[in-house]
C-alpha positions as CSV (number, residue, x, y, z in Angstrom):
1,X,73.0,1.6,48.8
2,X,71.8,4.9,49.8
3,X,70.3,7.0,46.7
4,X,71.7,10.4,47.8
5,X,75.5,9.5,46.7
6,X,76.7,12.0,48.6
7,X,80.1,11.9,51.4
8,X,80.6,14.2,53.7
9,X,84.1,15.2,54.3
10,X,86.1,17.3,56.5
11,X,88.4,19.0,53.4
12,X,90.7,21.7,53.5
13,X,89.0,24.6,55.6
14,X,85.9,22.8,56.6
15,X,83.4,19.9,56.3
16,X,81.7,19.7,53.1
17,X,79.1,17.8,51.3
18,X,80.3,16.2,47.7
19,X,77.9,14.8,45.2
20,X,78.4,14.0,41.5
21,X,75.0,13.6,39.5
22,X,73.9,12.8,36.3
23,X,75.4,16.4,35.4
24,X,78.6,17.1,37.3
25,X,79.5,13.2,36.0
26,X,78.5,14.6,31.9
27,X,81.2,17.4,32.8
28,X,83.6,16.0,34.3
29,X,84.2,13.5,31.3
30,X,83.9,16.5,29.3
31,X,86.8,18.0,31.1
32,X,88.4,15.2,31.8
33,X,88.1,13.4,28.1
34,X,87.6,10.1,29.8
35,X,84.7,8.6,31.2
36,X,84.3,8.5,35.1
37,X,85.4,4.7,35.9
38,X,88.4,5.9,33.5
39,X,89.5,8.3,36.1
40,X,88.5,6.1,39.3
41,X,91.2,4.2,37.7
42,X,93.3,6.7,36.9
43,X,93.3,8.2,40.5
44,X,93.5,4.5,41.9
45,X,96.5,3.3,39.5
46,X,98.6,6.4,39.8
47,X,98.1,7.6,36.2
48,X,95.8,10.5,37.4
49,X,96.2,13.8,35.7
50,X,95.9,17.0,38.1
51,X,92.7,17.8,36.1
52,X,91.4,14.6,37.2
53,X,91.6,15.5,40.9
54,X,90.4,19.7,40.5
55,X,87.8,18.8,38.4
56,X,86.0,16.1,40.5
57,X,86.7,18.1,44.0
58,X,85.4,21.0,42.4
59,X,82.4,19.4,40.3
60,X,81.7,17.6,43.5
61,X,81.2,20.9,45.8
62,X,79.2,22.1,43.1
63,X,77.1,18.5,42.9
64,X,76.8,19.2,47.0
65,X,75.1,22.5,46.3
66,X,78.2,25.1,47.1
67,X,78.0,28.0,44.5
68,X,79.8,27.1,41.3
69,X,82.6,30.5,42.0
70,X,83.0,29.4,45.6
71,X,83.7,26.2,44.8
72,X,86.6,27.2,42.0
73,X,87.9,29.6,44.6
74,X,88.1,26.4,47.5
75,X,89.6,24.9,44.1
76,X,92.3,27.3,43.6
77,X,93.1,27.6,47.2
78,X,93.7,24.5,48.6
79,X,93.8,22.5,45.2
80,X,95.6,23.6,42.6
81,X,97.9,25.6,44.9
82,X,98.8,22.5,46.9
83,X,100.8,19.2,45.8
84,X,98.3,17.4,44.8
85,X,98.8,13.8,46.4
86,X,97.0,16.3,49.3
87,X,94.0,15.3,47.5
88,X,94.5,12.4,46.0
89,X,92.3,10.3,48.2
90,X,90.0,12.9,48.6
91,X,88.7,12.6,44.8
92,X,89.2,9.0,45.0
93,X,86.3,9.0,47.6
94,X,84.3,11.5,45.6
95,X,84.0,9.7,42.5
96,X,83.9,6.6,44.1
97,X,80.3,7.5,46.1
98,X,79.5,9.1,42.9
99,X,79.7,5.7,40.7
100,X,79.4,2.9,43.0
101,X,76.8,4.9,45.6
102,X,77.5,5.3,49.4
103,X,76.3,2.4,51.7
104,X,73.6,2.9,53.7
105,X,73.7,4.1,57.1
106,X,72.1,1.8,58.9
107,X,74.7,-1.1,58.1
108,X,72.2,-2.9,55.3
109,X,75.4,-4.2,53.5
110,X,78.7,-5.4,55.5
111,X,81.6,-5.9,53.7
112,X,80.0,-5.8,50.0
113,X,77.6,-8.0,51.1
114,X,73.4,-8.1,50.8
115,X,71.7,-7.8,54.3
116,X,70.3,-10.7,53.8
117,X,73.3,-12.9,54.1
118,X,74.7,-10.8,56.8
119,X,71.4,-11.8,58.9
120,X,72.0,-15.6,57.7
121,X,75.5,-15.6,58.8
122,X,74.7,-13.5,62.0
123,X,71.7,-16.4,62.9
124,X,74.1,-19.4,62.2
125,X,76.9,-17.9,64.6
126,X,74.0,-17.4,67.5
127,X,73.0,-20.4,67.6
128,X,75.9,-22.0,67.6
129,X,76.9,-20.6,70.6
């Protein structure tokens, strides 16, 4: 797992950087009156609010060091002024890197599993061949 939990997206008029720490998580179930693997579900089972998706795009751009009134203003523009299965996924993947972590770049984990099976599994199929 990489440690930064941060994701990189290409979002609305740009690409941005999204992170959701110890403080932007304490917020957002503070503005969000549920805890964050509350709304993952939510946004996953379809019984999101619309404050469940502003609040983690926005809290996320703010997590990923945007200023806190550019971010509401990115918010306003291409959130709350659009339908909002535009961003659906978008705060799915957020929250998701925020909870879970983002995997690591250099492919330590393949399909949810430790490295160290990958390499067992990788050795087995070699040598059979």
């Amino acid at each position: 797992m990489s440690r930064d939990a941060s994701i990189t997206l290409d979002w609305a008029d740009g690409t941005y950087v999204f992170r959701l720490a110890w403080a932007q998580l304490a917020e957002l179930q503070e503005k969000c009156d549920a805890g964050p693997f509350v709304i993952l579900d939510r946004l996953g089972n379809g019984a999101w609010r619309v404050e469940d998706i502003s609040n983690v795009i926005r809290l996320g751009l703010i997590g990923g060091k945007m200023e806190p009134v550019k971010a509401l203003k990115l918010v306003r523009t291409y959130v709350e002024s659009r339908p909002p299965m535009e961003n659906l996924m978008f705060a799915q993947a957020i929250l998701s890197v925020a909870v879970m972590g983002a995997p690591d770049e250099d492919g330590s984990k393949k399909n949810g599993s430790p490295k160290t099976e990958s390499a067992s599994t990788a050795s087995q199929t070699e040598s059979s061949d």
